[in-house]
TORNU-280020 format. One record per residue (C-alpha): x, y, z; residue in one letter. Coordinates in pm, whole numbers, padded with zeros to 5 digits, always signed. Layout:
N
XYZa...
end
This chain:
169
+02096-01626+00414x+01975-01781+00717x+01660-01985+00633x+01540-02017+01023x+01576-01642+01059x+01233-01541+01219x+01048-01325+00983x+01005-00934+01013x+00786-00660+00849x+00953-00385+00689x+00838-00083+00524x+01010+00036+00214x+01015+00367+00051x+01054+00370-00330x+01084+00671-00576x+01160+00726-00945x+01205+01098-01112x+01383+00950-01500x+01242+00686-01748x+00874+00655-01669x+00874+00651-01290x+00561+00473-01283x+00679+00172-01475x+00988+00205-01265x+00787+00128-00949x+00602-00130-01077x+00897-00308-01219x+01071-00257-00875x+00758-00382-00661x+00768-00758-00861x+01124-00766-00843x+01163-00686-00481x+00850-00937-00416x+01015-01198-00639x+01342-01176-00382x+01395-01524-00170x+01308-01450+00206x+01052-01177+00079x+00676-01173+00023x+00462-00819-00021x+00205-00737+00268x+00132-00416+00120x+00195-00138-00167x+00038+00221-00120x-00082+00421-00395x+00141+00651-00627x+00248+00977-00494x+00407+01288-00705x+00586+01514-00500x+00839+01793-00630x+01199+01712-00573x+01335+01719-00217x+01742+01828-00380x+01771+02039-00692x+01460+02220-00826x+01620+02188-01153x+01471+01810-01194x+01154+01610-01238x+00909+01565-00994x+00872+01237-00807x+00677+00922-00762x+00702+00759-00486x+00506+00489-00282x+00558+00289+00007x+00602-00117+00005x+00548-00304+00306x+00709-00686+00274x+00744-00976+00531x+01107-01049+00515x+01345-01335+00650x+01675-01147+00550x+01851-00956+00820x+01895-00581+00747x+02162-00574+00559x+02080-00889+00319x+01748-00708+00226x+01973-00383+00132x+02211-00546-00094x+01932-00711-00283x+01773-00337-00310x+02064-00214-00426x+02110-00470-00670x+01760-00410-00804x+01824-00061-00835x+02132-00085-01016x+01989-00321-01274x+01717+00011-01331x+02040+00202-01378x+02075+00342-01080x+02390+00594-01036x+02511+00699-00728x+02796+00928-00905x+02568+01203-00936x+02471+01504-00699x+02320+01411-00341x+01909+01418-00412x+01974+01442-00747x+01753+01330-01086x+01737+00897-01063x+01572+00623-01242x+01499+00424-00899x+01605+00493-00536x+01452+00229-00281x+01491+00277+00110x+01449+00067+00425x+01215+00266+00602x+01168+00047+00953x+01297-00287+00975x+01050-00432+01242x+01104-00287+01568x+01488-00246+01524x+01692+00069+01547x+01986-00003+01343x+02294+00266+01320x+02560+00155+01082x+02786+00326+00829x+02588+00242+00496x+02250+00158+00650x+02052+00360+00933x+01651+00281+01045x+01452+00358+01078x+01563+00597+00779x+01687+00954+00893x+01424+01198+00807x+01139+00981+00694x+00934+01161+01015x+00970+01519+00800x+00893+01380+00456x+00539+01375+00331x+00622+01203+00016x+00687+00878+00283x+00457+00972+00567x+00149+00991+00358x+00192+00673+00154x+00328+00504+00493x+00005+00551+00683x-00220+00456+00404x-00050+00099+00421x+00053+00092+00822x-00164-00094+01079x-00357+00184+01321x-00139+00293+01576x+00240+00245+01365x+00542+00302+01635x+00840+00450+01432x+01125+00287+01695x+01229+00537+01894x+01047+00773+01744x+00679+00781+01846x+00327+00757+01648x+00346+00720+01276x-00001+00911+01309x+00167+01197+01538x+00419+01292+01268x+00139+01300+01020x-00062+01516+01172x+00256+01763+01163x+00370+01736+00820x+00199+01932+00553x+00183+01764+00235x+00338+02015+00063x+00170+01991-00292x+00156+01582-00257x-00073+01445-00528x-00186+01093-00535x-00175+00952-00863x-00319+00620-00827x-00457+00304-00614x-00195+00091-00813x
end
C-alpha cells in the first residue's frame, strides 16, 4: 500500500439475502471502516428489495457506504473480498444467486476503470434502484456518475420497484 497515495471517495454498494442480512451489513460496515487507508464518510439507510437473479430466494438488504480511501482500486477490492469471504461468501454458486454478503465498488472518485475482475463505476448501478436510492440519500447534491451523467437524472428514471426502507441505521 502506498501511504502518500492521495485520498479518494468511493461509494460502495453492500447487500446480504442469508444469515440475518442486517447483522451482515453492520458487521461488514465496521470491518470495512476498520481497513488501513479507509475511514467511513457515510452509510445510507437499509433497503429490502426482491432479488435481482432467481425469484426462488430471499429478498435483499442492501445499503450504500461511502468511505475516504487511500488504497488504489484494486487494493480496496481485495480487502472487500476478503471481508466477504470471512462472512462466507461463495462465489461457486449461480450468477445473482442467494449470499450471505456481496460488497461492490460503486465509483471510485472520478475514475473510469475497465479491467478483467474490476469495472467502475459498476455496470448497471444506473438501472438498479436497490443502489440508486440508497446512493442519493448519502451523495453530495449534484453526484456525476463518470461518464455517465447526474446521479439525480438516473433517479428520476428508475422506479423503485417495491424498494422498502427498513431503517436510518
Amino acid at each position: 500500500m502506498n501511504s502518500f497515495r492521495e485520498e479518494v471517495t468511493a461509494y460502495l454498494g453492500l447487500g446480504s439475502n442469508l444469515a440475518d442480512p442486517a447483522s451482515q451489513l453492520r458487521r461488514a460496515r465496521a470491518e470495512i471502516a476498520g481497513l488501513t487507508g479507509v475511514s467511513e464518510r457515510g452509510f445510507s439507510s437499509f433497503y429490502r428489495s426482491a432479488p435481482m437473479g432467481p425469484a426462488d430466494q430471499p429478498d435483499y438488504v442492501n445499503a450504500v457506504m461511502a468511505v475516504d480511501v487511500t488504497l488504489d482500486a484494486h487494493e480496496l477490492l481485495r480487502a472487500l473480498q476478503a471481508i466477504e469471504l470471512m462472512h462466507g461468501r461463495d462465489r461457486s454458486g449461480r450468477r445473482w444467486g442467494a449470499r450471505t454478503l456481496d460488497i461492490d465498488i460503486l465509483l471510485y472518485g472520478q475514475e473510469q476503470l475497465h479491467y478483467e475482475d474490476l469495472t467502475v463505476p459498476h455496470p448497471g448501478m444506473t438501472e438498479r434502484e436497490f443502489v440508486l436510492y440508497p446512493l442519493a440519500e448519502i451523495a453530495p447534491a449534484g453526484l456525476e456518475i463518470p461518464g455517465g451523467g447526474r446521479l439525480d437524472d438516473w433517479l428520476a428514471r428508475c422506479p423503485k420497484r417495491g424498494l422498502e426502507v427498513l431503517s436510518v441505521d
